[in-house]
C-alpha positions as MATLAB code, in Angstrom:
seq = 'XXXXXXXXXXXXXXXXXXXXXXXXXXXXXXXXXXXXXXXXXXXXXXXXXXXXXXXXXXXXXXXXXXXXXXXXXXXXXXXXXXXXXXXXXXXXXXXXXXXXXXXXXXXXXXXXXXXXXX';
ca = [
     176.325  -56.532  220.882;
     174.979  -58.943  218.079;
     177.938  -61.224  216.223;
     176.284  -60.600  212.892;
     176.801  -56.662  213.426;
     180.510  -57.221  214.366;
     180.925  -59.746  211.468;
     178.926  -56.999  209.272;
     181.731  -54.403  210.424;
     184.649  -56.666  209.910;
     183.950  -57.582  206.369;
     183.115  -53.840  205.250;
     186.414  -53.220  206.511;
     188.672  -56.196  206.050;
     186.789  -55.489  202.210;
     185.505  -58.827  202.109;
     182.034  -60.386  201.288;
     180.207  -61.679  203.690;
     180.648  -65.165  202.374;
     184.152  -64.731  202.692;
     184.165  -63.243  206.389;
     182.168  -66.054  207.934;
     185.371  -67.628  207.745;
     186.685  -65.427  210.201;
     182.791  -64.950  212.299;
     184.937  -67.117  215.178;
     187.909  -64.299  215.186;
     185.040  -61.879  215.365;
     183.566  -64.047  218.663;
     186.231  -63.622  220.704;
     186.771  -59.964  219.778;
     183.102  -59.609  221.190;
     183.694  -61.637  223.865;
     186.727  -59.599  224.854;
     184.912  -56.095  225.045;
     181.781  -57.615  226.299;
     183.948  -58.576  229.492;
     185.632  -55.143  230.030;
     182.459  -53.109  229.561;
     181.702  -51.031  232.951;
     178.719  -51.824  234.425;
     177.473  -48.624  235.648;
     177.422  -46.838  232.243;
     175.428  -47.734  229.341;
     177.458  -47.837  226.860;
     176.263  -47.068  222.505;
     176.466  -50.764  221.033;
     177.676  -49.054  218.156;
     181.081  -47.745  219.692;
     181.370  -51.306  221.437;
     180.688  -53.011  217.874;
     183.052  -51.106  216.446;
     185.694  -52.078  218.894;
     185.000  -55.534  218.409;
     185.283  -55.625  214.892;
     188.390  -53.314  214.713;
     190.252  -55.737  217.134;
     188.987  -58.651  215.178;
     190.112  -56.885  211.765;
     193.732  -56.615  213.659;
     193.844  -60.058  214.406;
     192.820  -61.012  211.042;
     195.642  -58.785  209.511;
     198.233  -60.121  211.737;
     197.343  -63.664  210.827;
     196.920  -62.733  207.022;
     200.511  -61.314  207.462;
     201.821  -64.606  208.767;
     200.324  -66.667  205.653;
     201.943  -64.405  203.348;
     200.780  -62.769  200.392;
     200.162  -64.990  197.074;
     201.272  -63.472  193.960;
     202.492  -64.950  190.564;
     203.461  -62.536  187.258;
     203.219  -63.823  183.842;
     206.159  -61.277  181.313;
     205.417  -57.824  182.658;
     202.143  -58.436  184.069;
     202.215  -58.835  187.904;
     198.976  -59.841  190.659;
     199.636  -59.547  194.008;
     196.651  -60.449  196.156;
     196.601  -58.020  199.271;
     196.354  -59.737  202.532;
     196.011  -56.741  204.442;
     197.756  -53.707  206.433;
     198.881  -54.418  209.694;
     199.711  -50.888  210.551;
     196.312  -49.643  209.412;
     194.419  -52.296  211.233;
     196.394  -51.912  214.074;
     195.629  -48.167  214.262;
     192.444  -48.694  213.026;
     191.748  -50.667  216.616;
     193.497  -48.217  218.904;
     191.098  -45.514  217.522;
     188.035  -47.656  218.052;
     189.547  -48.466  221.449;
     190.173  -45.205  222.199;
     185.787  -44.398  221.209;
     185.092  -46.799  223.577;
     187.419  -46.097  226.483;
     185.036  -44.138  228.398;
     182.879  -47.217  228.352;
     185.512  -49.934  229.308;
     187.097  -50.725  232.732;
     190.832  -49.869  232.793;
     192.696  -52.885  234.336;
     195.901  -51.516  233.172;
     196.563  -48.751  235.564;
     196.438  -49.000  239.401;
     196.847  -45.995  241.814;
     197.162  -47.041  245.128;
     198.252  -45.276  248.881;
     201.157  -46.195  250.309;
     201.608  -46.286  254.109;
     204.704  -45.524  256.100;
];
């Protein structure tokens, strides 16, 4: 994977420029870095899926830490502007379907099956 194709995916869809999302290129890093670790070794895996991944979990992050800021709005008679900081829910499932892309190409730390001996 190549940062400026994760960063490239997060901005298209966090919506922002790309000005604006090189603010967020180190949230993007560690979503890389993340998937990068878990990829299984004996498949090759489509750096597009993985990218994806990366950029999905980075536009979660991003939403959950947009959340926490709030949202800055001001109205002026009947006229009200509420800037949008993001949806957590749609981010969030936004991530579990890119996850879900790249399973077969991620290791699965999360489950063990294991004999046991009596």
């Amino acid at each position: 994977m190549v940062i400026e194709d994760v960063t490239e995916r997060f901005a298209l869809m966090a919506d922002l420029s790309m000005e604006s999302a090189a603010r967020w290129k180190p949230l993007c890093e560690d979503a890389m870095a993340e998937i990068s670790r878990n990829v299984r070794e004996e498949i090759s895996a489509p750096e597009g899926v993985l990218c994806a991944a990366a950029a999905s979990l980075a536009l979660y992050r991003w939403a959950l830490a947009a959340a926490g800021a709030g949202a800055d709005s001001f109205s002026a008679g009947d006229v009200k502007v509420t800037r949008s900081i993001g949806n957590v829910a749609m981010a969030k499932q936004a991530w579990r379907e890119s996850a879900a892309a790249a399973a077969p190409y991620l290791k699965d730390d999360g489950f063990l099956f294991e004999r046991i001996c009596s």
